[in-house]
N, C-alpha and C positions, 0 to 999 in steps of 0.2 A: 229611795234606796231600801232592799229588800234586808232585813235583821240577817245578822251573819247567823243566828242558830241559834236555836232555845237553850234554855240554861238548864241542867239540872239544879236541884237545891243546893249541893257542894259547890257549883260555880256561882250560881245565886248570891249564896253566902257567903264568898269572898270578894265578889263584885259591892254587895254592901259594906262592908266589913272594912275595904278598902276606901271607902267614899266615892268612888269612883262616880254613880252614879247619883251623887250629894246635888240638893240644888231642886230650885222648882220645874216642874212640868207642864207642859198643854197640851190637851186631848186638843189632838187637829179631824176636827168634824165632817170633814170632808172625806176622808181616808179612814175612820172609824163607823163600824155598823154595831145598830142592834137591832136584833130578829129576833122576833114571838111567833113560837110555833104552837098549836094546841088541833085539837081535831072535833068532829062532830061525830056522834055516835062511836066515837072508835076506828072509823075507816076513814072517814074526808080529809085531809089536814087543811088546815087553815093556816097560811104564814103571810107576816106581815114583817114590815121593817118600818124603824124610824125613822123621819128623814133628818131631825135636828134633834143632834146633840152637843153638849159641850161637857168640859170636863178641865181638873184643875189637879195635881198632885204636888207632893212635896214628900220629897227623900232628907229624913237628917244627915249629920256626918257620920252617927254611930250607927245611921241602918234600918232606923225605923221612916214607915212609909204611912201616911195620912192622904186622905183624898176624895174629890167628888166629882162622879158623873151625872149629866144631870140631862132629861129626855124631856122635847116639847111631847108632853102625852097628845096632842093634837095634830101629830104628824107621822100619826100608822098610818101605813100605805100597806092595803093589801090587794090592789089590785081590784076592788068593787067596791065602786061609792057609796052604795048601799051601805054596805060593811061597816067601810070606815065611819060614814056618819053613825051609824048604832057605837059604834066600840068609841067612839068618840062622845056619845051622850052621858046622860045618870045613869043606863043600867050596864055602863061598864067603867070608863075613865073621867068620865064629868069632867071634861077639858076647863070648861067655861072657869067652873068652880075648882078646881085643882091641874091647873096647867103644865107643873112638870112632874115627874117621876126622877124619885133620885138615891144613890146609891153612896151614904159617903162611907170610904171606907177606913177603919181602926186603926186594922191590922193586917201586913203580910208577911208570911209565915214561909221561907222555903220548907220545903218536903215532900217527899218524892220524885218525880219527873216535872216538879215545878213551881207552886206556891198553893199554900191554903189562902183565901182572902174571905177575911174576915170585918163586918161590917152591916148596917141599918141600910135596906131599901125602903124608903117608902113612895107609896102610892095611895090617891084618894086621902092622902092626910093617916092614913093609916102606916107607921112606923114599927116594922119587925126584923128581929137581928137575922143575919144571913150571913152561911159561911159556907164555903165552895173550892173546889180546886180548879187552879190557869194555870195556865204555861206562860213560859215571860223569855222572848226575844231580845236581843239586846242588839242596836247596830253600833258598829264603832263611830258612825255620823250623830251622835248623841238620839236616837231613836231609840223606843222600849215600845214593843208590842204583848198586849194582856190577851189572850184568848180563853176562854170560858164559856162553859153548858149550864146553865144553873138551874135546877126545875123547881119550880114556886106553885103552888097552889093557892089561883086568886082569890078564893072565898076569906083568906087570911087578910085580903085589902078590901074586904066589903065589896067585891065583882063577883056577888051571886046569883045572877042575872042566868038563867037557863031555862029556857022554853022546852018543857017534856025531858027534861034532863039529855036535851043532844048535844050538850057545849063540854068538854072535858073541864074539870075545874082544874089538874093538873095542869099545867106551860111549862116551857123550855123558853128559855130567854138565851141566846146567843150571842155571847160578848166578841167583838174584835175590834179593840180599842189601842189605837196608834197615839204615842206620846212623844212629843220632842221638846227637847229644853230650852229653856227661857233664856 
């Protein structure tokens, strides 16, 4: 079933506020994407998506919201094997040696047209704070959709990896992460 409507932060903050949505979550991995987009020279893009993720939240009664997403780095698909085995190696995700990518998050924050989220991704073993704005869905079938654009620059995860300087170090991570309650 498809969220009855995003929430502004006023609705947000009464849906918390009331408990309403109190109580654990599961990211269902089947219905949740994430998409890496970056480009070559400036003109090529390059996008990939994960194929496995999972993801775990918890809403208190008073509102506060903790949680973790968590990505097989070994499961970019971007559509050339080639690729994926390089993005898959040491000079970008060293699957072998650091298998997932994860995201847990503090804190979220309504405000403006949706929420701040606040929280550590790390990657390659590398852990740096990250804070962004999503839109938050809410279905009355106990479902809560996170949507998010986050732009990261990998050289902060140790993926400095660029032949002739044609790989953008800047990405776009595209979140749409489906939660239903426990």
């Amino acid at each position: 079933m498809a969220p009855s409507g995003q929430l502004t932060a006023p609705a947000l903050q009464a849906v918390l506020a009331d408990a309403a949505l109190a109580g654990d979550w599961t990211l269902d991995g089947a219905r949740s994407t994430i998409r890496l987009r970056s480009s070559i020279w400036g003109l090529i893009p390059v996008k990939g998506v994960f194929g496995q993720v999972t993801g775990q939240g918890t809403v208190s009664p008073s509102g506060e919201v903790s949680g973790t997403i968590t990505v097989a780095a070994a499961s970019i698909e971007t559509k050339n094997a080639r690729r994926d085995r390089h993005l898959r190696s040491g000079d970008f995700f060293a699957a072998d040696a650091f298998p997932h990518i994860t995201f847990s998050v503090d804190r979220l924050q309504p405000s403006g047209a949706g929420v701040t989220v606040t929280g550590n991704l790390t990657v390659r073993g590398e852990t740096r704070p990250l804070t962004f704005p999503a839109k938050v869905s809410v279905a009355g079938s106990g479902e809560v959709w996170l949507d998010a654009e986050v732009q990261v620059n990998r050289a902060d995860f140790g993926l400095t990896w660029n032949l002739m300087g044609a790989v953008s170090m800047q990405n776009t991570i595209t979140v749409h992460a489906v939660f239903g309650k426990r």
